[in-house]
VOGU-3710 file (C-alpha; in Angstrom, 3 decimals, decimal comma):
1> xxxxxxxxxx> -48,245/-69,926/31,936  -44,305/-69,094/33,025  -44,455/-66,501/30,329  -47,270/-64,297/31,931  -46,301/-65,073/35,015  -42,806/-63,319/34,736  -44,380/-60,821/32,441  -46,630/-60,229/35,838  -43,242/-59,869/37,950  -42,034/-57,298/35,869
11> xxxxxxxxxx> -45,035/-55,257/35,515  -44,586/-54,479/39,327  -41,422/-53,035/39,168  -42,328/-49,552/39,347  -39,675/-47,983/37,976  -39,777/-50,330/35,044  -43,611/-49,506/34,478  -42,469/-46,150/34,874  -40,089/-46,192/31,959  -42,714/-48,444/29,862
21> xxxxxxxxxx> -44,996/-45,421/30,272  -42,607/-43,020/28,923  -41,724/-45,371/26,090  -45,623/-46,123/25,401  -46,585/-42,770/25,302  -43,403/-41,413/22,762  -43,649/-44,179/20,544  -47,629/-43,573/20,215  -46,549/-40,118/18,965  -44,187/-41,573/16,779
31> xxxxxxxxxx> -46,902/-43,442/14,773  -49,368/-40,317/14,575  -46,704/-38,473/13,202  -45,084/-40,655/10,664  -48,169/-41,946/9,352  -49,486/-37,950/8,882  -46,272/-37,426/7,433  -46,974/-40,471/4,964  -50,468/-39,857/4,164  -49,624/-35,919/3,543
41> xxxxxxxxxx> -46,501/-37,337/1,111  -48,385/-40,715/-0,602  -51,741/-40,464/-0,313  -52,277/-36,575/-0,618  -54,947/-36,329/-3,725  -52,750/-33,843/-5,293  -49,644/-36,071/-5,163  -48,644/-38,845/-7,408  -45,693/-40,453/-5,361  -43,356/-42,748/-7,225
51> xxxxxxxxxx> -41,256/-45,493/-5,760  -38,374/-42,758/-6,046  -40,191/-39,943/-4,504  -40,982/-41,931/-1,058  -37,296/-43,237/-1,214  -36,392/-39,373/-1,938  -38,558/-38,765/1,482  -37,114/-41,680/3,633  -33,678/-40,504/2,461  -34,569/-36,159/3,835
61> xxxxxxxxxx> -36,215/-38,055/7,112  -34,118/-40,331/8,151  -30,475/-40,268/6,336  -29,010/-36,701/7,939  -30,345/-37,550/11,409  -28,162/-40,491/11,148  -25,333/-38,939/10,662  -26,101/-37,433/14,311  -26,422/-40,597/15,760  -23,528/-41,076/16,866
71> xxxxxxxxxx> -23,225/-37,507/18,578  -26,539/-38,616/19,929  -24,861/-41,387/21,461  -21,829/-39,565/23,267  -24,248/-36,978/24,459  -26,573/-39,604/26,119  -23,178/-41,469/27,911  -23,040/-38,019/29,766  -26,145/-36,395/30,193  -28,884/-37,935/32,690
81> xxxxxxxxxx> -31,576/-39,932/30,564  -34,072/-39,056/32,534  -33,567/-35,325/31,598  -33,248/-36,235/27,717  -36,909/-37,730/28,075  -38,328/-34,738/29,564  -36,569/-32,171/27,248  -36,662/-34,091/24,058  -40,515/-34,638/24,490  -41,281/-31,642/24,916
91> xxxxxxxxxx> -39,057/-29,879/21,865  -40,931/-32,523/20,079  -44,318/-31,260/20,855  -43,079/-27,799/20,165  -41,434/-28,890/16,526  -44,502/-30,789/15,636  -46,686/-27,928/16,174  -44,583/-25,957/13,546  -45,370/-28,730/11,263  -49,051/-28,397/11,750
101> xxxxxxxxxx> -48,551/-24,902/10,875  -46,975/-25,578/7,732  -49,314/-28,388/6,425  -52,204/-25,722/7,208  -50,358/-22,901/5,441  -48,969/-25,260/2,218  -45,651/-24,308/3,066  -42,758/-25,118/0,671  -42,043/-29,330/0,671  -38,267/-28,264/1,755
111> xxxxxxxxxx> -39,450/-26,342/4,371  -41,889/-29,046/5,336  -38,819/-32,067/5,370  -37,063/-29,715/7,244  -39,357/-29,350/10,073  -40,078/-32,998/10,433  -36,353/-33,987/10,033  -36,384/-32,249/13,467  -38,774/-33,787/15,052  -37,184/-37,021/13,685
121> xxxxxxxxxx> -33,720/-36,261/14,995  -34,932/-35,934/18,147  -36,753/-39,097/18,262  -32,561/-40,787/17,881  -31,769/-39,315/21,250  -35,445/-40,686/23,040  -35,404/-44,318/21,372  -31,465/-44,418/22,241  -31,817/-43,381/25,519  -34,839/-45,822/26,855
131> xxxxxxxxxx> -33,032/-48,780/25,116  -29,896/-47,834/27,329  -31,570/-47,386/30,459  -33,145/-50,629/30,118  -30,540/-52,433/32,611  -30,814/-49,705/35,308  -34,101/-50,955/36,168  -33,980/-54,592/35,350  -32,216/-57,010/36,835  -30,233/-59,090/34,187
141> xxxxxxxxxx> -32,193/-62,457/34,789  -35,191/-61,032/33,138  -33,870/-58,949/30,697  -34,637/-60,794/27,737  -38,040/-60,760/29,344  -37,953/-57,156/29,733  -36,505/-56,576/25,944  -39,595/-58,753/24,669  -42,081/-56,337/26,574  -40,792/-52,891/26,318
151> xxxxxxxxxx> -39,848/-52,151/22,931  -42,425/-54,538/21,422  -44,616/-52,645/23,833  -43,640/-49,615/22,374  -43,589/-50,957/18,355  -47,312/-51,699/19,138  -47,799/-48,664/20,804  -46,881/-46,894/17,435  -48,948/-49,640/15,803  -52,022/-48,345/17,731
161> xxxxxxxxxx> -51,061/-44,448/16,971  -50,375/-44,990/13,115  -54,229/-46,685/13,488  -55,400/-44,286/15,196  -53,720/-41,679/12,646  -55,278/-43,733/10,060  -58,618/-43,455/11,413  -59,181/-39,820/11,916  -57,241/-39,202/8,381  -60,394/-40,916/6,917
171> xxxxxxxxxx> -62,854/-39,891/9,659  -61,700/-36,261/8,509  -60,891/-34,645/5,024  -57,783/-33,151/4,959  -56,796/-33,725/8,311  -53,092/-34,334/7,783  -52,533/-31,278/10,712  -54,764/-32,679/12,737  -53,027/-36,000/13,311  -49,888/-33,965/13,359
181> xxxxxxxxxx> -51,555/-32,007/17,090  -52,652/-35,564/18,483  -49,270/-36,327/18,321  -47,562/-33,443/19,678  -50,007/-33,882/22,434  -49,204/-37,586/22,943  -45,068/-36,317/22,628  -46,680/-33,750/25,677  -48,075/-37,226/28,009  -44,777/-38,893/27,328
191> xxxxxxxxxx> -42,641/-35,804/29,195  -45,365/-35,484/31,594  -44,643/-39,070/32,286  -41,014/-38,745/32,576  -40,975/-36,575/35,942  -42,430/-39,983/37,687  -38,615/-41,324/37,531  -35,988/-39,598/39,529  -33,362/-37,853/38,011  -30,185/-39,716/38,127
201> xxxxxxxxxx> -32,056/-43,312/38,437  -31,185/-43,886/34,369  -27,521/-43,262/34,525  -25,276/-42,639/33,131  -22,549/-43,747/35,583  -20,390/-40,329/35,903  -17,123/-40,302/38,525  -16,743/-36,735/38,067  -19,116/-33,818/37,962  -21,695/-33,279/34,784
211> xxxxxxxxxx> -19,893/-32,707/31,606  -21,123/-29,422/29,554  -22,376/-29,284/26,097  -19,145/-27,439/24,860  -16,609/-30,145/26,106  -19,290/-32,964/25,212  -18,969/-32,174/21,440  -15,382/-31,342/21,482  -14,739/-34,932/22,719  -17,334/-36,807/20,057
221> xxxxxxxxxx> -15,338/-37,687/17,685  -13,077/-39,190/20,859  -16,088/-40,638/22,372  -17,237/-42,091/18,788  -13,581/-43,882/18,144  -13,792/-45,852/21,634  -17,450/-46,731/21,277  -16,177/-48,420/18,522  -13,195/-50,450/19,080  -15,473/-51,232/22,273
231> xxxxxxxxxx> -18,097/-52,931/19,814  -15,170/-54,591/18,035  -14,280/-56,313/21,366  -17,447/-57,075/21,759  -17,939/-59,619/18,916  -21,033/-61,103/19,568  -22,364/-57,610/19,645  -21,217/-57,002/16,352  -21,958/-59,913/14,758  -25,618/-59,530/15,885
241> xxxxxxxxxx> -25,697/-55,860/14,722  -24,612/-57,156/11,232  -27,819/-59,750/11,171  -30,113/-57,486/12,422  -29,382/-54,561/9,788  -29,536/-57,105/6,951  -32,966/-58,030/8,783  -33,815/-54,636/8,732  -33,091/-53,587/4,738  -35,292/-56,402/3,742
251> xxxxxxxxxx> -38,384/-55,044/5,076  -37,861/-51,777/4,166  -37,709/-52,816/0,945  -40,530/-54,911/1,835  -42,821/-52,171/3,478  -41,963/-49,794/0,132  -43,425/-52,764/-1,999  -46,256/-53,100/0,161  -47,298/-48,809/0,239  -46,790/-48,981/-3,660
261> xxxxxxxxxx> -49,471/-52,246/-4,123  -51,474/-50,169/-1,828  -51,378/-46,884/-3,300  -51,673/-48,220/-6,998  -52,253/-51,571/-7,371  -55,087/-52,903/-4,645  -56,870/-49,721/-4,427  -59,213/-47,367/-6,943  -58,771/-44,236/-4,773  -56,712/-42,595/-1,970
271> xxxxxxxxxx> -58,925/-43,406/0,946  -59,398/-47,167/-0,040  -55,455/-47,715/-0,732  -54,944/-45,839/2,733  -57,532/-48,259/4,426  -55,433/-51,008/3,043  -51,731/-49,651/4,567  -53,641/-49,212/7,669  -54,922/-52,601/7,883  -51,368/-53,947/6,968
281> xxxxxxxxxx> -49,849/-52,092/9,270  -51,831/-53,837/12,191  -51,058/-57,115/10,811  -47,655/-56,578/11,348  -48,306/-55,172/14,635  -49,556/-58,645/15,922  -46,528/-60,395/14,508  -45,165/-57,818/16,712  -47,007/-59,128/19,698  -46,851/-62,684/18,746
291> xxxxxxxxxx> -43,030/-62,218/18,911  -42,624/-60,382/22,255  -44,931/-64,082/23,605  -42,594/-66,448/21,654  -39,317/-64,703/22,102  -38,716/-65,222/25,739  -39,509/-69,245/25,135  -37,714/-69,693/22,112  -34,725/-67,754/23,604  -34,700/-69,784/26,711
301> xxxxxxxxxx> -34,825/-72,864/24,468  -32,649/-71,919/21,537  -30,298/-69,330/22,584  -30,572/-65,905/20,553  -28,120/-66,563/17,997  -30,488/-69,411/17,231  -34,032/-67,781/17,714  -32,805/-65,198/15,146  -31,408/-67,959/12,877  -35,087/-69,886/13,045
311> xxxxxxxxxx> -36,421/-66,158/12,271  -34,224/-65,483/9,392  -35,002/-69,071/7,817  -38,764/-68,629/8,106  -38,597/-65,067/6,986  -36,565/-66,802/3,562  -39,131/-69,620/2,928  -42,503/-67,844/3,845  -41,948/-64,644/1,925  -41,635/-65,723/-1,351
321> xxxxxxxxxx> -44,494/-68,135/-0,629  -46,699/-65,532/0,523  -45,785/-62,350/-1,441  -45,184/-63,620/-5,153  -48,967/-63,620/-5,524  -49,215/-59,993/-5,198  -52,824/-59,819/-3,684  -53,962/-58,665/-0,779  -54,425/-61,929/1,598  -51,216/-63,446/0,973
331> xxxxxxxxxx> -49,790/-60,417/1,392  -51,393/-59,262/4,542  -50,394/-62,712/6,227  -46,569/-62,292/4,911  -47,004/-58,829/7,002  -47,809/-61,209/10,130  -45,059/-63,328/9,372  -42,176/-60,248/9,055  -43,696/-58,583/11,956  -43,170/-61,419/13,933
341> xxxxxxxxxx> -39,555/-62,525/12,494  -38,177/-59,384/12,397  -39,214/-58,558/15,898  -38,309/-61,799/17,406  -34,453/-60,778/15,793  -34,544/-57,637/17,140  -35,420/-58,660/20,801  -32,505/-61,221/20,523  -30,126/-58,592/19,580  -31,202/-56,294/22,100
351> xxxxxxxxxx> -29,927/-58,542/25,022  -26,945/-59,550/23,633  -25,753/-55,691/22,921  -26,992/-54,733/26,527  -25,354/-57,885/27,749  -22,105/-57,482/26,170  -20,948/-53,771/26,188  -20,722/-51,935/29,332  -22,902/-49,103/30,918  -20,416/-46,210/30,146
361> xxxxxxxxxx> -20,978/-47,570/25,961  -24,283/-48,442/26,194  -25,679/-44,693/24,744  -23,190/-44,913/22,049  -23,508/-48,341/20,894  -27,633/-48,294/20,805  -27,067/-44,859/18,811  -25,034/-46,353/16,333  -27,781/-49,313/15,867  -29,965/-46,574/15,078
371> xxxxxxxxxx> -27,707/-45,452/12,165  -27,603/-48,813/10,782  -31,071/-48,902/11,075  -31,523/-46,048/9,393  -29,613/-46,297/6,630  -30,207/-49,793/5,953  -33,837/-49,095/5,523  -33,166/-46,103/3,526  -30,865/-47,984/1,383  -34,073/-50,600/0,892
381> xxxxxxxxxx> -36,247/-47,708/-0,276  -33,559/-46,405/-3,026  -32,811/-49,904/-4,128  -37,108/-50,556/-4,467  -37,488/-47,010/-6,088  -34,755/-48,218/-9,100  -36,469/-51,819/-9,504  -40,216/-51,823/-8,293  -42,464/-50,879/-10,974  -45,482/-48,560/-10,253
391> xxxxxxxxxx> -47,890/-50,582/-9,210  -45,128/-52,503/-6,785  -44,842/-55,731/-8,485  -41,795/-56,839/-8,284  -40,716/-60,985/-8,736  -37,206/-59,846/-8,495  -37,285/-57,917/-5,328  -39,164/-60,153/-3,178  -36,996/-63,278/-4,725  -33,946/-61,204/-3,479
401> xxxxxxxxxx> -35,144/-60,569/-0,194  -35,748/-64,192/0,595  -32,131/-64,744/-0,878  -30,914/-62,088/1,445  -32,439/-63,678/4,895  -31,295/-66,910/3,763  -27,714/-65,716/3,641  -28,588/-64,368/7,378  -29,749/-67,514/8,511  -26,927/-69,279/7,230
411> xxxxxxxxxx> -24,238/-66,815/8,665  -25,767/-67,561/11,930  -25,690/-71,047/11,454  -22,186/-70,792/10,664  -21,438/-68,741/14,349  -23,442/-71,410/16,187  -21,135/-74,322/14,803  -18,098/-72,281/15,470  -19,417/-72,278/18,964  -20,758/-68,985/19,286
421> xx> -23,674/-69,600/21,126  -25,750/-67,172/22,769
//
């Protein structure tokens, strides 16, 4: 097959199987340590979490990190990558070890946030950074190929550490700190990893001398203002950035519905509702892997603006098919099915923002996809917490979600006619 074939090709560059490593081993982290943090938040015995209470705990984990996003992003423009993989790993190891601490000692819930909002934040300045370096050791013929391997790579690589989390949460009683130390261990591999690639091999691009912290965050708000206006020139960039973060609020709203039929609705105790989440979870992750197969095909064949269009339009049919019988099986292959479409999106608008900004952007523009990321799934969860009820079954939320990727669809539809074709 041409698929693994090229998939082959790229596996040998070493530099590139260098930087998969890295990305492997930090998003593995990242699902031991969200799902602890979900399972100590959701499916603690003690807790009774609402819709609003996890939209309350997306909003402290995720909403003031984005606001340093785009900091994130001028900081990562100047500063060698390689160097923010090896330090951020390893604060990340040290901060999640603090939140073991705190689990262990039932420290204060603001106190708790706190400590995983920095571990969180920075996670903005890793996942930034390996998206940007991407192109330094690629060559741009098989970078669509390269988008469909890495980060899907590294979504199932978070897939596998959320079910790994899952398992030894109920292998072990109360073993929300444990999962926490597997994954500052696993944040510990991924620096490790890091020293295999030299130094300046990620870029930035500099023409003068390394730029210090001090004069770095005098200049962001300089730095933010031309990233910018660059992504307004760049309007296929933009214009993909606005699909994707529609894309992206829908199934937030759809994984909150999901964790609520889980936690209430499918499930007589904690440990059977949590079985459930996990096994939903790796659903999804195979649409993830079914995508990073069918994306480089469909790309080749369709052109991105088009692949995400066809992803959009089956997300708005299939949904509503699947997920208005609010049971598990339909349910579980709708999590296949938005795993899948919103991966195969996301690949597509990978290449076109790493095709169309420049190098010197790149940091800036990937950190502020993050923020819309970010907020758009945060602004899923507080829209779910006012209209779910608390067993999750909600006609009018999954209707609306189907209306919203329908209105994606057709907004890509509408780009392709005007001839913009990617």
């Amino acid at each position: 097959m041409p698929v693994v074939r090229d998939l082959c090709v790229l596996l040998r560059l070493r530099n590139f199987r260098r930087l998969l490593a890295v990305r492997v081993l930090s998003q593995s982290a990242d699902g031991v340590y969200q799902v602890a943090l979900a399972t100590h938040v959701v499916f603690s015995p003690e807790k009774q979490a609402s819709a609003g209470a996890i939209a309350s705990a997306m909003a402290v984990l995720l909403l003031p990190y984005s606001l340093i996003g785009p900091f994130a992003g001028v900081l990562l423009d100047r500063w060698p990558r390689r160097q923010v993989f090896l330090y951020g790993n390893l604060l990340r190891a040290a901060l999640a070890c603090c939140t073991a601490l705190l689990i262990i000692g039932s420290a204060p819930d603001w106190l708790f946030y706190a400590s995983a909002l920095c571990v969180t934040a920075v996670n903005r300045f890793v996942l930034a950074g390996l998206s940007a370096a991407l192109p330094r050791v690629v060559d741009r013929d098989r970078l669509v190929l390269a988008n469909s391997l890495s980060p899907t790579a590294g979504t199932l690589a978070a897939t596998a550490g959320g079910g790994l989390a899952f398992a030894v949460r109920l292998l072990l009683a109360d073993s929300d700190a444990a999962v926490v130390l597997l994954g500052a261990g696993l944040y510990l591999a991924s620096a490790v990893a890091s020293l295999s690639l030299a130094t300046g091999l990620l870029g930035p691009e500099r023409s003068s001398g390394r730029l210090h912290l001090s004069r770095a965050l005098a200049t962001t708000a300089r730095g933010l203002g031309a990233g910018l206006r660059h992504l307004a020139e760049r309007e296929h960039a933009a214009r993909a950035l606005a699909a994707i973060t529609v894309i992206r609020f829908c199934y937030g709203a759809l994984t909150v519905t999901v964790l609520m039929l889980c936690r209430y609705a499918w499930a007589d105790t904690e440990s059977h509702g949590l079985a459930l989440l996990g096994l939903a979870v790796g659903v999804s992750g195979a649409g993830f892997f079914a995508a990073a197969v069918l994306s480089p095909w469909a790309v080749a064949r369709l052109g991105r603006f088009r692949w995400m269009m066809v992803c959009a339009a089956a997300a708005a049919v299939l949904e509503p098919a699947l997920g208005l019988w609010f049971t598990p099986a339909p349910v579980l292959v709708a999590a296949f099915v938005l795993g899948l479409v919103t991966q195969g999106a996301k690949i597509a608008t990978d290449t076109v923002v790493q095709t169309s900004v420049d190098d010197a952007f790149r940091g800036r523009i990937f950190s502020l996809y993050d923020v819309l990321f970010n907020v758009a799934f945060v602004g899923a969860a507080a829209v779910s917490a006012l209209v779910l009820p608390p067993d999750g079954k909600s006609a009018a939320v999954v209707i609306g979600v189907a209306v919203l990727y329908a209105l994606v669809a057709a907004a890509l539809f509408r780009w392709n006619r005007a001839g913009e074709v990617l």
